[in-house]
C-alpha positions in Angstrom: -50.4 -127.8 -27.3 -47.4 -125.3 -27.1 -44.2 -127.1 -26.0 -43.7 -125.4 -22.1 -39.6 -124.4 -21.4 -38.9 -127.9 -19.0 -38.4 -127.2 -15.7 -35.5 -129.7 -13.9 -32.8 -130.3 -11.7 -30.7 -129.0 -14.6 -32.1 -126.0 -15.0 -31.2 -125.5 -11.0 -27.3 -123.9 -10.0 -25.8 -122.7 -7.2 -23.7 -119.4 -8.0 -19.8 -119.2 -5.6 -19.5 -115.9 -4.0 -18.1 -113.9 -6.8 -20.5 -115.3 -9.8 -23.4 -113.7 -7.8 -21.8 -110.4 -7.1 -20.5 -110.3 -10.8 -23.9 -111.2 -12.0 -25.9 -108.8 -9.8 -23.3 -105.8 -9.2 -26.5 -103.3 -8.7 -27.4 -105.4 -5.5 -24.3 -104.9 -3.6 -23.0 -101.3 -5.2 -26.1 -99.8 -6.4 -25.8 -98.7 -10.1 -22.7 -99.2 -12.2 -22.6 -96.1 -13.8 -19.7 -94.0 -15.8 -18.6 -92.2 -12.8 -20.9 -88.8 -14.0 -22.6 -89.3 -11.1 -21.3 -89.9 -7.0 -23.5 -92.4 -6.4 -22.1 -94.4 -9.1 -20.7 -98.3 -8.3 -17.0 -96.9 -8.8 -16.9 -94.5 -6.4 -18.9 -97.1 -3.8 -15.7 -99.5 -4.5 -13.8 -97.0 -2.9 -16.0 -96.1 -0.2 -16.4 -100.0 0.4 -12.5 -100.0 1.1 -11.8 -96.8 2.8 -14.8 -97.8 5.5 -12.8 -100.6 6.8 -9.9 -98.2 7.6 -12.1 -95.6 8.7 -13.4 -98.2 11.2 -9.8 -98.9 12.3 -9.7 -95.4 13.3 -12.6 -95.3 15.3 -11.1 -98.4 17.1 -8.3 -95.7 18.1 -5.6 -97.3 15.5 -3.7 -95.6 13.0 -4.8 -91.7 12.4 -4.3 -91.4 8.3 -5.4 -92.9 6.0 -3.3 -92.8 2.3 -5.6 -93.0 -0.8 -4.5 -92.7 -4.5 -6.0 -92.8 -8.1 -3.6 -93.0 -11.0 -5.0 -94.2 -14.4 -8.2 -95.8 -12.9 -6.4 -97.5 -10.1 -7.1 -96.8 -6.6 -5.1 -97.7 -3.7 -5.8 -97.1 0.0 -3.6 -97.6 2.7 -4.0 -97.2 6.7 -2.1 -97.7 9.5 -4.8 -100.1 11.8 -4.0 -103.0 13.2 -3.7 -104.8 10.0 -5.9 -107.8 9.1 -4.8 -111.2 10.8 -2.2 -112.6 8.4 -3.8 -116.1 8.2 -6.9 -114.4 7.5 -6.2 -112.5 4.6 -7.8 -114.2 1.6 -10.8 -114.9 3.4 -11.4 -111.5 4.7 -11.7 -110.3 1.1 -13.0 -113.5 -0.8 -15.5 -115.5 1.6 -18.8 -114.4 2.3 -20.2 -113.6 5.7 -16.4 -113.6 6.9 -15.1 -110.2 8.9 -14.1 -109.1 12.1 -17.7 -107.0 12.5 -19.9 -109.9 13.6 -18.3 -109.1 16.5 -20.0 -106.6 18.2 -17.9 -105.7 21.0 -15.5 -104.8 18.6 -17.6 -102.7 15.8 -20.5 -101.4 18.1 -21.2 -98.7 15.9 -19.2 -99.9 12.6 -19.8 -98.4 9.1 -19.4 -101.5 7.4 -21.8 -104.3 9.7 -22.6 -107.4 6.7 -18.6 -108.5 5.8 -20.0 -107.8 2.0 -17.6 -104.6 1.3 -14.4 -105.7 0.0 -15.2 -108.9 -0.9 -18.0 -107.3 -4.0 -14.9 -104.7 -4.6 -12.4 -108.0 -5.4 -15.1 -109.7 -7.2 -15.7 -106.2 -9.4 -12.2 -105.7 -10.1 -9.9 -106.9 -12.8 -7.1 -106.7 -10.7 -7.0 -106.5 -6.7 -4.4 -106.7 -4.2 -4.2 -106.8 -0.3 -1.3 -106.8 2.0 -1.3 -106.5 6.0 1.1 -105.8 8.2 1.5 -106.3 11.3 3.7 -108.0 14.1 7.1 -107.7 12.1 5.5 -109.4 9.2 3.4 -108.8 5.9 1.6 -111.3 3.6 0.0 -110.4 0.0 -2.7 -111.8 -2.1 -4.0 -110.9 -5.3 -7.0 -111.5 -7.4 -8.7 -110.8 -10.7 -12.5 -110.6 -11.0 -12.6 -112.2 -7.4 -10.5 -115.4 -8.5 -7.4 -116.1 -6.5 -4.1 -115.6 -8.9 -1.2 -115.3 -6.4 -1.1 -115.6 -2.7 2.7 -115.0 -0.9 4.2 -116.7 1.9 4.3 -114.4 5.5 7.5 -112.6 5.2 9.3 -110.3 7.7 8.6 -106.2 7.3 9.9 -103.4 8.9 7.2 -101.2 7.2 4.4 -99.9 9.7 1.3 -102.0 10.7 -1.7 -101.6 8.4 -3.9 -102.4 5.4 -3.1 -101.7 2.0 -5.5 -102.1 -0.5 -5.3 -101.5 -4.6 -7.7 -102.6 -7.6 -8.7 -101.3 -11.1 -11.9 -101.9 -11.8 -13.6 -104.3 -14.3 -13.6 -102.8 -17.7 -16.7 -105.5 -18.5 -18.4 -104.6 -15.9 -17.6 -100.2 -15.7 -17.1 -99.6 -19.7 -16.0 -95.9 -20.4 -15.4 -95.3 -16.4 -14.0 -92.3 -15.3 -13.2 -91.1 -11.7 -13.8 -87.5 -11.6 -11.7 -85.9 -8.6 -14.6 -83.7 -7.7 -16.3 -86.2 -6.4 -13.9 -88.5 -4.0 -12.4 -85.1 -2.9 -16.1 -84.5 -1.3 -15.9 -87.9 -0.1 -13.0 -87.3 1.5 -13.8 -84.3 3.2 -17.1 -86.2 4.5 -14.7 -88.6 5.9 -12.5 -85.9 7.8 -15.7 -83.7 9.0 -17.3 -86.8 11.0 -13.9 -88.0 12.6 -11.8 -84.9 13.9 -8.3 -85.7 14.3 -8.3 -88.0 10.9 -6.1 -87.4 7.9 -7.0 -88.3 4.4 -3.9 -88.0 2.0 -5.8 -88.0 -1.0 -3.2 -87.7 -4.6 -0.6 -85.9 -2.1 -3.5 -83.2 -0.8 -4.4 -83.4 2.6 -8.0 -83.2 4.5 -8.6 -82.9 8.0 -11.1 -80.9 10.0 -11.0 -79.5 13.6 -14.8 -78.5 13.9 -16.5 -81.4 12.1 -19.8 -80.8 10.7 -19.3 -76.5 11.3 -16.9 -77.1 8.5 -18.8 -78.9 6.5 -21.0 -76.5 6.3 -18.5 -73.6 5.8 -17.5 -75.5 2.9 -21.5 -75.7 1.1 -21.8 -72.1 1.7 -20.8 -68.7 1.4 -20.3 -66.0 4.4 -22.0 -63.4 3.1 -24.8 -65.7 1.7 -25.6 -67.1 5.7 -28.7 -66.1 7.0 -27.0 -66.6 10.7 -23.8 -68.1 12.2 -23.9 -71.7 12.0 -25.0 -73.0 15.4 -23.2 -76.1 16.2 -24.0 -78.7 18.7 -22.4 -81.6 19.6 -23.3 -84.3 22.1 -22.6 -88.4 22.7 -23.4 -90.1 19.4 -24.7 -86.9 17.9 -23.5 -83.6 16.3 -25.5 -81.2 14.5 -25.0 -77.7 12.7 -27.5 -75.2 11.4 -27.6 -72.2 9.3 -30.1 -70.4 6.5 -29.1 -69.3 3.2 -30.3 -65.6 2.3 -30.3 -66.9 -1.6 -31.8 -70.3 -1.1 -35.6 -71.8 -1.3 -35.5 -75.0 -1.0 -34.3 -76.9 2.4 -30.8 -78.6 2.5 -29.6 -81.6 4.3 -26.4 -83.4 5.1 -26.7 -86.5 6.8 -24.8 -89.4 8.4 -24.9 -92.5 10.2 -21.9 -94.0 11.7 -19.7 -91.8 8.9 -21.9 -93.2 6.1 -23.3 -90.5 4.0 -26.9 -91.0 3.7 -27.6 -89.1 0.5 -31.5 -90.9 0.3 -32.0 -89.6 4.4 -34.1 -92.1 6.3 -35.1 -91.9 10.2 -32.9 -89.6 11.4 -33.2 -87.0 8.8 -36.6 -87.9 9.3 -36.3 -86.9 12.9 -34.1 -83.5 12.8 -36.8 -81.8 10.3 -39.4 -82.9 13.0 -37.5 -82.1 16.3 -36.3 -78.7 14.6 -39.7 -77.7 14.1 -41.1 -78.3 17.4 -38.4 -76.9 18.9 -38.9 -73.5 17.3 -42.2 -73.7 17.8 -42.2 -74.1 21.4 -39.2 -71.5 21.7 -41.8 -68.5 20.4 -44.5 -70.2 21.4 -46.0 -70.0 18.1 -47.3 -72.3 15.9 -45.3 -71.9 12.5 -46.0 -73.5 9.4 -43.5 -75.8 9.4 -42.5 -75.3 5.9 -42.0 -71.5 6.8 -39.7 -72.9 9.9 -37.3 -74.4 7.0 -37.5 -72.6 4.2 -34.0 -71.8 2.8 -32.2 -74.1 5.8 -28.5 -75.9 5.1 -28.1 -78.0 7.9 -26.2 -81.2 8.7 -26.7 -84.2 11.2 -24.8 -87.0 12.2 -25.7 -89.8 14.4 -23.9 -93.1 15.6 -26.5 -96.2 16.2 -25.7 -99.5 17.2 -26.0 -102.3 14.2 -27.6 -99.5 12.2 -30.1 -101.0 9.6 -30.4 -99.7 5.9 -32.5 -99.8 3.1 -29.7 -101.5 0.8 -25.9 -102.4 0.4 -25.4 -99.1 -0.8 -26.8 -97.4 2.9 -27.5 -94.6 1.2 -31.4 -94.5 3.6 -31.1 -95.7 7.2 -33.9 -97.3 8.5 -33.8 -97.8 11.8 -35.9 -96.7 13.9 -33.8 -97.4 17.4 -30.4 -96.3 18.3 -29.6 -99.8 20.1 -28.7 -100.5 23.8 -30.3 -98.6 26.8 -30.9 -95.6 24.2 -34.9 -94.2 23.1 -35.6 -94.6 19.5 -33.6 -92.5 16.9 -36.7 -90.0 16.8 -36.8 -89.9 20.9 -33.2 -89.5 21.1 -32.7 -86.9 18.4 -35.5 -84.8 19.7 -34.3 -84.6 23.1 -31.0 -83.6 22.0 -32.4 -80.9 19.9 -35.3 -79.4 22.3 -32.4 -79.0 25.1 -29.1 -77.8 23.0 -31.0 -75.5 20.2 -33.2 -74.1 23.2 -30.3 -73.3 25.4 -28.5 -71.9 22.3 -31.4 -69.3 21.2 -31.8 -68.2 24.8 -28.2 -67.4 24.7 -28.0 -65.8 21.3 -30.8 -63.7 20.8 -29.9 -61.8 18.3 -29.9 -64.8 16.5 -33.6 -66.3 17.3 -34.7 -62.5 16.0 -33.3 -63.4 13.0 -34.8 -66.9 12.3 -38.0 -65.6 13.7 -37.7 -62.7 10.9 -37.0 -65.4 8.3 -40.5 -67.1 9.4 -42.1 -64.3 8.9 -40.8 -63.0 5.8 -41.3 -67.0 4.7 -45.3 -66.8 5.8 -45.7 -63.6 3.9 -44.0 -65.3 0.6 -46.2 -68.2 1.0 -49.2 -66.4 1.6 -48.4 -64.4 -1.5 -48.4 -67.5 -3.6 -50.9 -69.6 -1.8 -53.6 -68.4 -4.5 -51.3 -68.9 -7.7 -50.0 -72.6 -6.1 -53.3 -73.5 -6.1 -54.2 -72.6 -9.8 -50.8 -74.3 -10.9 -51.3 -77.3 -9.3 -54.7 -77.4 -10.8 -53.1 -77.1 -14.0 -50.4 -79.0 -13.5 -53.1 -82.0 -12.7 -55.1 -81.1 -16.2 -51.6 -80.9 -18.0 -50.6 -84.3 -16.5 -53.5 -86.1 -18.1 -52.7 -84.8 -21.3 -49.8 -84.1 -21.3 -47.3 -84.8 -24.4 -44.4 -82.8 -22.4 -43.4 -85.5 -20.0 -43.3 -88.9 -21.4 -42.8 -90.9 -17.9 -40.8 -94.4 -16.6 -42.6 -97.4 -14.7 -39.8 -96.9 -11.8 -39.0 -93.7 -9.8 -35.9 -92.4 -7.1 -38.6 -92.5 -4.7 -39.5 -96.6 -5.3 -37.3 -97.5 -2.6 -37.8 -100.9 -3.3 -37.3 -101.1 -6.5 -33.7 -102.4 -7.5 -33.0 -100.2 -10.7 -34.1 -96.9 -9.1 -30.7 -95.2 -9.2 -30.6 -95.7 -12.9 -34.0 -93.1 -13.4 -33.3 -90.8 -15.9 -35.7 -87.7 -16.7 -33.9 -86.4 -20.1 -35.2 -82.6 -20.8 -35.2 -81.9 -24.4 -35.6 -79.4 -27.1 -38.5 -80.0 -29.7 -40.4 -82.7 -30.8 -37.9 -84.2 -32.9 -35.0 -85.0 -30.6 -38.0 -85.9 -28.1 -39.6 -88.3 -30.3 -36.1 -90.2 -31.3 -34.9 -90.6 -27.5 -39.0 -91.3 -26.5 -38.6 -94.5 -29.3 -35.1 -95.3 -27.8 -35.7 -95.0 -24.4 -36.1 -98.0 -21.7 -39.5 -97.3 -21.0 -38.8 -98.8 -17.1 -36.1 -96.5 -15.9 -36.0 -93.5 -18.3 -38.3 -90.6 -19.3 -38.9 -87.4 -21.3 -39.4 -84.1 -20.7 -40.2 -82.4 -24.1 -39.4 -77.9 -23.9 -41.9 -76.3 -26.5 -38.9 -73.2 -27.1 -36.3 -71.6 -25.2 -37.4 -71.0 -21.4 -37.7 -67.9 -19.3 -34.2 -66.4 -18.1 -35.2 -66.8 -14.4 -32.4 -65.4 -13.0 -33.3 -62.3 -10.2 -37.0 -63.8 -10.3 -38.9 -64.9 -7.5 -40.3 -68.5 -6.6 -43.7 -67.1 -7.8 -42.7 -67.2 -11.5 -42.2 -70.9 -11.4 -46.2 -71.4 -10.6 -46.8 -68.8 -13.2 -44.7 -69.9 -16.0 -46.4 -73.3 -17.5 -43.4 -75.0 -18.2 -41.8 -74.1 -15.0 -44.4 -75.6 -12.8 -45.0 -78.4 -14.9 -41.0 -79.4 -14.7 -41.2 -79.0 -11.3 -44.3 -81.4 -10.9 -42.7 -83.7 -13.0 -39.6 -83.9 -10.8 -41.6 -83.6 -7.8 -39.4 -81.1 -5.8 -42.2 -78.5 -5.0 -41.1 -79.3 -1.3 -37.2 -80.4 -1.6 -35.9 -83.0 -3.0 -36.7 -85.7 -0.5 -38.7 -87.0 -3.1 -36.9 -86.7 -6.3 -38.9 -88.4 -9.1 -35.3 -89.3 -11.3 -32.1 -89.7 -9.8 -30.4 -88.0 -12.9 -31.6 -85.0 -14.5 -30.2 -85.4 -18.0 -30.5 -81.4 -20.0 -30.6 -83.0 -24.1 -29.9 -80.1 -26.3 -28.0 -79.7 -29.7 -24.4 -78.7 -29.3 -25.1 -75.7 -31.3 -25.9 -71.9 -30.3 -29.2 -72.4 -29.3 -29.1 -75.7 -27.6 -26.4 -74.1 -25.6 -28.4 -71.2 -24.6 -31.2 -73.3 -23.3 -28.4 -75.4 -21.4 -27.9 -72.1 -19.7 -31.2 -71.5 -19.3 -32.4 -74.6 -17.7 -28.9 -74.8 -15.6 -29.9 -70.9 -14.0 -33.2 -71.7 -13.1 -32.0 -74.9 -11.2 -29.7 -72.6 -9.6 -32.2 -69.9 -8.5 -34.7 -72.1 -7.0 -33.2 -75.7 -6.7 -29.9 -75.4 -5.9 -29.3 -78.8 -3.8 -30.3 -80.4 -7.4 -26.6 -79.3 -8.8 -25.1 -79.8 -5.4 -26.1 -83.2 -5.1 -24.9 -84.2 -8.2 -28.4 -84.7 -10.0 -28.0 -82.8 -13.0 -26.1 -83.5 -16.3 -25.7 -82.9 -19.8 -26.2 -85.4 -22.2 -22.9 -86.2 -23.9 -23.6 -87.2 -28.1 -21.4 -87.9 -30.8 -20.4 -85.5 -33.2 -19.5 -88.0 -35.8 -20.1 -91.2 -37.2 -17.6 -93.3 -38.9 -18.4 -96.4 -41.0 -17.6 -99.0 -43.6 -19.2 -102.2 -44.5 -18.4 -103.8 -41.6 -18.2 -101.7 -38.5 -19.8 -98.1 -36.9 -18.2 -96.1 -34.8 -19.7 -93.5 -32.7 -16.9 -90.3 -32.0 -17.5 -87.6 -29.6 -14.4 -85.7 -30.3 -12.1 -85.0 -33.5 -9.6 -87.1 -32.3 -11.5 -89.8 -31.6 -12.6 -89.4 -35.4 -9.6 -89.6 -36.5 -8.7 -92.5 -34.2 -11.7 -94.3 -36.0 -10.6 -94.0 -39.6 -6.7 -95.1 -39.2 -8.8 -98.2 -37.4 -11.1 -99.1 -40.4 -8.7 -98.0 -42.8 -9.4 -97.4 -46.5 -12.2 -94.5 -47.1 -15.0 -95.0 -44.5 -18.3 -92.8 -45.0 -18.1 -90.3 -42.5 -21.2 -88.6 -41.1 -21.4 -85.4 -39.0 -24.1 -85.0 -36.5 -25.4 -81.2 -36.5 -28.2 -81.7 -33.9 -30.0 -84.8 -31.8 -32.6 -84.8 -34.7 -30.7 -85.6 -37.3 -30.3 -88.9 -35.2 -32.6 -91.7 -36.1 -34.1 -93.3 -32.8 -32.2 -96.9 -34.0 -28.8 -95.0 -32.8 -30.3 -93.1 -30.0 -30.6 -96.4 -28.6 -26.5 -96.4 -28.1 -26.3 -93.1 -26.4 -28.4 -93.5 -23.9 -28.2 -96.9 -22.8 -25.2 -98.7 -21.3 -22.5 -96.6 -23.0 -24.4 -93.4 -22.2 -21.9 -90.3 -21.5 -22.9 -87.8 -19.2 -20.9 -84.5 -17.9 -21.9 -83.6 -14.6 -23.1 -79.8 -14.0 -20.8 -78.9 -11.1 -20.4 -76.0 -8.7 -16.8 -74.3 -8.5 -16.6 -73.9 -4.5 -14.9 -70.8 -4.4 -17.9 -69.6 -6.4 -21.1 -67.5 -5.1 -24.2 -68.6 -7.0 -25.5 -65.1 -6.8 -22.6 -63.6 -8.1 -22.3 -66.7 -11.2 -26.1 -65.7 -12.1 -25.6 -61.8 -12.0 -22.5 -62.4 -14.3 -24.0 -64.8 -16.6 -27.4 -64.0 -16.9 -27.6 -60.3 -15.6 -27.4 -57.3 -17.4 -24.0 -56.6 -17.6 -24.2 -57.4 -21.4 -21.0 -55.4 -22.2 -18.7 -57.1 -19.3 -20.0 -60.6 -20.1 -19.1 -60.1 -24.2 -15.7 -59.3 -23.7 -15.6 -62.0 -21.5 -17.4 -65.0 -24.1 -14.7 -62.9 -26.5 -11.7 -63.7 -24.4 -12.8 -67.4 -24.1 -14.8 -68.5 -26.8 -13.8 -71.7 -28.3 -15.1 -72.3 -31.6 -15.1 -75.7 -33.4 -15.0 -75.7 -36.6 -15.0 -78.4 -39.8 -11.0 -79.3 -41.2 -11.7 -77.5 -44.5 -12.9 -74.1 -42.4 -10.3 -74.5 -39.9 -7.3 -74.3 -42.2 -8.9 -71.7 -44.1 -9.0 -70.1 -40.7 -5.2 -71.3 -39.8 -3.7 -69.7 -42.6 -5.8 -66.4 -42.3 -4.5 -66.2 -38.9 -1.1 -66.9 -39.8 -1.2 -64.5 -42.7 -2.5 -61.7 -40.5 -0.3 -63.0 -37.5 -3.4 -62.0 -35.2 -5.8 -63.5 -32.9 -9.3 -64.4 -33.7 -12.1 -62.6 -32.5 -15.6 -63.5 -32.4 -18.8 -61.3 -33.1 -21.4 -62.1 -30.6 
């Protein structure tokens, strides 16, 4: 008989505090991530922090809050009351220690389980608290959750308040980056669900008068709203609503206590219920209520006592009460909404003709494509039992209990041979494949009728399971795969326009990427090094010295599966597809991908950048110089 692994006492340990968190980072910040994506573990570090001194401000002490990143260190300072001085290390580096067990105190905190800072010290290679307050100030500091320093009290004439700064573990966040995009729009979040806050973020400052109106302002255009944004605001609620005149899909902002709860939950749950009824009731007609929310942006924010959520991260809520004397969060945001919107539409007619236009014109559309729907979905369910384009993961976005689902990956690819490498490197639990047969349809200008029609289309859109919005995302990262060469680039474009004509909230939310591979690789006996830039090639042979073979990569191919394996696991590198604000999506499509052909090539002209090998570019270089002239570019 087989000898069995022994089982004993010995094989039985108790982790401290910081072992667990450093052991099992996914548990208290979600997925660690390169910061391509806003829901990666850096950027919950920060939000871990800032919620404390958001909750100061809620408690009516100190009105800004300072936050700064420089070189991967972040530092936030407020000007609450200041932690209790002899209370300092704990507050930060013992478990189930914090002043909001208290409930008197934080009725309606952000931050309710005392984890937050303490999983930020433990994740950090370097943190550092200070408080003042009452004429005095003390410091501690840490590295990877272990005490290194702690000073005496001493007297300050600085202002009360927190200050907080770490770097995050290199071990833990290889190849992190914080991409400004992204904490400005947490920022602003911050500022539109607590008027008469200031954020000081790197010198720039946010604040908002109208809350949740300018949050809305800010997500979309003038001349792309449907109808003013109605804005209501009432004890422990505020909503605003408006329709997008360019827009399919249904949008949705929404908060709990000021946490951003990008996965929804109850209360999300509730609006899209309550809005529906209430429109229904308002024309006394019983609307489809996909017709009632077609092409909505909308945002709703609710405060609950000792909210509960779906994980550390409280990215879902999942209450179902508000707490107290209050209904349930359904009861509650109903009532709100069948008074307030009611009033508001009997008091601005003009607008309810507009909505009630938009229904129509939405029943029509839907009615037009009822018949094609059906066949696609048909085919779509044939296709999906044969189908070699998708090659699917065990775990999904929408497996809300399982622990890894913010690491799903759907990457869409170009041909069967970069398919079939990342399909043999691939972890078969949290990543898939998509596999394009050719360059798709320009779908810019097109209607949502061509996405049933075209095969690949609807089957992409089956596979990510956003027929209906993105509630239930299948991946959360939608990875486009293509060689850095002309084509690839073009179907980049492609794939990037018809997420922007139909799926919008896919870009907005920060779902899609492209998938960052090397260019070169650089080896001798001893080592491989992967470069995704010239200069890190040249970086890589002063390190290994002598004559190193050197290999460059001309498309995803040419890589054997063996190496895909280091791309798109832990050091993966991603570029996020982003939207310029001051940008209209209709007018980036009409540019890009209308037919303004003679406008757009003196544009790609103007700003081409061409890379090119050493030997062509100082062939190129002294052409240039010889000429003294600038390089064009036939397109």
């Amino acid at each position: 008989m087989a000898n069995q692994t022994s089982y004993t006492e010995e094989n039985i340990r108790s982790l401290d505090w910081k072992e667990h968190i450093r052991m099992r980072p996914g548990m208290y910040i979600g997925k660690l991530g390169d910061g391509s994506s806003p829901d990666d573990g850096i950027y919950i570090l920060i939000k871990e922090v800032i919620d404390n001194s958001i909750d100061e401000f809620v408690m009516g002490s100190g009105k800004t809050i300072e936050v700064n990143i420089k070189n991967n260190r972040v530092s936030v300072r407020d000007f609450g009351r200041g932690i209790p001085l002899g209370k300092v290390v704990d507050v930060v580096s013992k478990m189930n220690t914090g002043g909001k067990y208290d409930s008197k105190a934080f009725k309606k905190s952000v931050g309710l389980n005392g984890v937050g800072t303490k999983a930020v010290n433990a994740l950090s290679s370097e943190f550092r608290v200070q408080s003042i307050r009452d004429g005095k100030t003390k410091v501690a500091e840490f590295s990877a959750g272990e005490l290194i320093n702690e000073e005496a009290e001493q007297a300050s004439s600085s202002r009360k308040g927190t200050k907080i700064s770490f770097v995050p573990d290199n071990s833990i966040f290889p190849h992190y980056k914080y991409r400004q995009e992204y904490v400005a729009k947490m920022m602003k979040n911050y500022v539109y669900l607590n008027r008469g806050l200031a954020i000081i973020y790197n010198d720039e400052k946010f604040e908002s008068e109208n809350g949740l109106k300018d949050l809305l302002d800010e997500n979309i255009k003038e001349e792309e709203k449907l109808i003013p944004i109605i804005h209501l605001i009432g004890e422990d609620i505020e909503v605003a609503i408006t329709y997008s005149n360019n827009q399919y899909s249904e949008e949705y902002h929404s908060f709990v206590n000021g946490q951003h709860t990008t996965q929804g939950g109850t209360h999300q749950n509730a609006f899209r219920e309550a809005l529906v009824k209430t429109i229904r009731e308002f024309f006394n007609k019983n609307y489809e209520a996909s017709d009632i929310r077609k092409s909505i942006v909308s945002a709703i924010s609710i405060k609950v006592m000792e909210p509960v959520f779906e994980s550390q991260t409280k990215t879902k809520l999942g209450s179902t009460e508000m707490g107290g004397d209050l209904p349930s969060v359904r009861a509650f945001v109903t009532d709100f909404l069948k008074q307030n919107l009611d009033n508001y539409l009997h008091r601005n007619p003009e607008v309810a003709e507009k909505i009630q236009r938009k229904i129509l014109q939405a029943e029509k559309e839907r009615s037009e494509l009822s018949g094609i729907r059906k066949l696609a979905r048909e085919r779509a369910k044939k296709a999906s039992l044969h189908n070699k384009k998708l090659r699917d993961c065990r775990i999904h976005l929408n497996d809300m209990k399982a622990e890894n689902r913010l690491e799903t990956t759907l990457f869409i690819t170009e041909g069967d041979s970069a398919s079939g490498s990342i399909t043999k490197s691939r972890s078969v639990n949290t990543q898939a494949v998509f596999s394009l047969k050719g360059k798709p349809l320009n779908s810019y200008g097109l209607t949502k009728k061509i996405v049933y029609e075209n095969e690949e289309f609807n089957l992409l859109q089956a596979a990510l399971n956003i027929e209906d919005g993105i509630e239930n995302l299948r991946y959360n990262n939608i990875v486009i795969a293509t060689d850095a060469d002309v084509d690839g680039m073009h179907i980049r474009l492609l794939l990037i326009t018809f997420f922007l004509q139909f799926f919008p909230e896919i870009i907005k939310e920060g779902h899609l990427h492209i998938l960052d591979t090397p260019l070169f690789r650089v080896r001798d006996k001893k080592e491989t090094i992967y470069c995704y830039s010239e200069t890190e090639k040249q970086e890589a042979i002063k390190k290994l010295r002598g004559k190193p073979e050197i290999t460059r990569f001309k498309g995803l191919g040419e890589i054997s599966p063996n190496e895909f394996s280091h791309f798109i696991g832990d050091d993966i590198r991603l570029d996020p597809v982003m939207l310029d604000k001051e940008t209209s999506i209709d007018k980036l499509l009409s540019f890009y991908m209308g037919k303004n052909t003679p406008q757009r090539q003196k544009f790609i002209i103007n700003n081409l950048k061409v890379e090119l090998d050493l030997v062509e570019k100082e062939e190129k270089e002294k052409e240039i110089m010889a000429k003294n002239d600038l390089l064009t570019t036939n397109i």
